[in-house]
Structures are given as structure tokens and as C-alpha cells.
N, C-alpha and C positions, 0 to 999 in steps of 0.2 A: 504494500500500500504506500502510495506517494505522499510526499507530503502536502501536495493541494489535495487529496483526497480525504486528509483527516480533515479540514477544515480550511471553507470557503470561506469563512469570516470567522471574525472574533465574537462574535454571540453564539452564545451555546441555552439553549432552552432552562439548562439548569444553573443557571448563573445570574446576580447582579450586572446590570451593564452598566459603565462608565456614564455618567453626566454628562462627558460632553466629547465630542468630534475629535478632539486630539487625545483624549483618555481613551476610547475605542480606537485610534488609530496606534497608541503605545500598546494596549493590549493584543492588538493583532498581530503587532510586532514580536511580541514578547512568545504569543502563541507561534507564531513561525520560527523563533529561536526554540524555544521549547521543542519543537518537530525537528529540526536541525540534529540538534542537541542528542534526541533521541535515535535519529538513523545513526551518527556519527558514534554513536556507542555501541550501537546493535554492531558495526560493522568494526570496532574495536575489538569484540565479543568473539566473533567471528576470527579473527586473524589469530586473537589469543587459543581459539577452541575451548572458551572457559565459561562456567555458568555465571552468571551477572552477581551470585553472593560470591565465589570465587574469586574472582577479578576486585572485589570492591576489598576482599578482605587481603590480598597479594597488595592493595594500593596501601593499605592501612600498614600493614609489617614496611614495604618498602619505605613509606613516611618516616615511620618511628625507627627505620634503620640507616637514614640520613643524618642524628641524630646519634647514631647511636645508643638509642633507649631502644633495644628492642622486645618487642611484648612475649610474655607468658601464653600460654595456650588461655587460663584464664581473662587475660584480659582483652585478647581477642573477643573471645565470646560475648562479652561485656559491649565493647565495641559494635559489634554486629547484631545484641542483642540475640543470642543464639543457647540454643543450651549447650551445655557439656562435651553430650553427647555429638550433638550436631557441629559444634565444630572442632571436635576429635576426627568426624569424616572428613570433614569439610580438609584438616589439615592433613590427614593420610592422602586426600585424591592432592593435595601441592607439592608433597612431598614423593609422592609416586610417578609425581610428573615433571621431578627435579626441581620446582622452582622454590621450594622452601627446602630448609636444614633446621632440621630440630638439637640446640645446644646446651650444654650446663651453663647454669645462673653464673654468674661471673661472682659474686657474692655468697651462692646459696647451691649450691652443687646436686641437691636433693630436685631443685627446680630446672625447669626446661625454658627456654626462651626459642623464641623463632626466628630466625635471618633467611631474609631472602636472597636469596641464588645473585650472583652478577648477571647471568641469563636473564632471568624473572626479570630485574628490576630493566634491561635494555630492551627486552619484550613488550615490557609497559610503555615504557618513552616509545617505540616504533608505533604499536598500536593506538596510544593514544596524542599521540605529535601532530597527526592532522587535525585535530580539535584542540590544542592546545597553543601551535603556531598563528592559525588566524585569529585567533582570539586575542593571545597578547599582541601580534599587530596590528588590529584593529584598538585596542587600548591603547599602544603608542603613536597612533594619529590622535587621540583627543588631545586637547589642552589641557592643563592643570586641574582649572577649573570644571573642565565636561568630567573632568576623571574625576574630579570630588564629589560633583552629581551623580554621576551613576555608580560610585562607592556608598555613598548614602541612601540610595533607592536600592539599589541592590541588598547592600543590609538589613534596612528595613522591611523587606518584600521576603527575604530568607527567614527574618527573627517572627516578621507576621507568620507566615505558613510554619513554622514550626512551633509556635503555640497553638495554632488551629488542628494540627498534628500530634500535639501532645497525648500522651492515653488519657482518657475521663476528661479534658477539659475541650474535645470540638463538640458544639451543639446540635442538633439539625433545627432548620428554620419550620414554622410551624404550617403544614402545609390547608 
């Protein structure tokens, strides 16, 4: 499915519409990023051969392993909100497929921490460098100022949807 064929316009039957002409023309916008956004990771998905909690969790270990804090099988789970169990599998199918190493705590020898592969993490950067490159190039065309604008909407538009996201606090409206 295309992306003009998710959506010919920015009004959706189940949604508030924008006040006014340039608010339904930002959201139409923002809904054609959104679609972008979406091919552009299915086809990340793809190159990787990895399932979408997979990938998300290879990015999470690669993060914390720039850094050098690399995480526990525990606090993966935490991270991905996962049980135990689930990402016990989740880390047997990374590690069967080379891109994680399961190690002793540097601290704690009884513990296990995870490092990802030099493979894993140049896998990540190929696969996800097409969504990553035009993105900061289109950020270093703005001006200072565009850039503080859409750092502040973008924040606020992220910290909105993830309290509406939250568990027990989104409502539904009363139909």
C-alpha cells in the first residue's frame, strides 16, 4: 500500500480537525511524514531481516553501548516493557544471529550485560542511514531559529502523545 493510498487528506472521521487552513495543512504534512517514516522503517526491517521488537531492542543495546553503559538482560526488558521470558527469546534469536554477545558485569561477574556485535551496530547505521541522512539534512537547511521551532513543537507533540499513551491515563471521548 502506497502512501497516497493511506490517506488523501489529513481528516480522518475519527479525529478533531485543526481550526484553521494552515493547522490542517501542518497536519497533513505531519501525516505524510508519518507515512514516510513508516515505509522507511518497514524497508529498514527488511534489509535487517528483523522483527520490528528486535530491531528496536539491537537500537536500545547499540545506544547504551556508545556509552559504554551496557544493559542487563533485565533492563532491556524494562526498556521494551517485555517480560522475562520474552526477552530471554527475544535475546537468544540476537545472539543466534551474531549481533549480540552476552558478557560478565564488569562489576558483578554473577551478572550478564549485553554488547552488540561491531556487525549489529554497522547493520543498523546501513539500514537505517536512509532515514537518518535526509532528515539531518533537511534540519541543516533550517535557520537557528526554524530549528528552535520545530524542536519545541516536536517536543511538545512527542511529551502530548505520550501522556495520551500513558497506561490508565488516555480517555475515550464520549461518543
Amino acid at each position: 500500500m502506497g502512501t497516497d493510498d493511506r490517506t488523501s487528506s489529513s481528516q480522518h472521521l475519527y479525529a478533531a480537525q485543526p481550526r484553521t487552513a494552515a493547522g490542517a495543512a501542518a497536519l497533513a504534512s505531519l501525516q505524510s511524514l508519518s507515512d514516510s517514516i513508516h515505509d522507511a522503517d518497514e524497508g529498514a526491517l527488511r534489509a535487517l531481516q528483523m522483527r520490528p521488537i528486535d530491531a528496536l531492542a539491537l537500537m536500545h543495546l547499540v545506544d547504551a553501548g556508545r556509552v559504554e553503559r551496557f544493559l542487563s538482560p533485565t533492563d532491556l526488558a524494562l526498556r521494551l516493557r517485555l517480560s522475562t521470558a520474552g526477552v530471554t527469546k527475544l535475546v537468544d534469536r540476537l545472539f543466534r544471529d551474531g549481533r549480540v554477545e552476552r558478557r560478565p558485569h564488569v562489576h558483578d561477574r554473577r551478572r550478564v550485560v549485553l554488547v552488540p556485535t561491531v556487525a549489529a551496530s554497522e547493520d543498523l547505521a546501513r539500514a537505517y542511514g536512509h532515514i537518518h541522512t535526509p532528515v539531518t539534512a533537511v534540519i541543516d537547511e533550517l535557520s537557528d531559529d526554524e530549528a528552535a521551532v520545530v524542536g519545541r513543537f516536536a517536543a511538545r507533540l512527542a511529551d502530548a502523545l505520550r501522556r495520551e499513551n500513558t497506561p490508565g491515563t488516555a480517555t475515550l471521548p464520549p461518543v
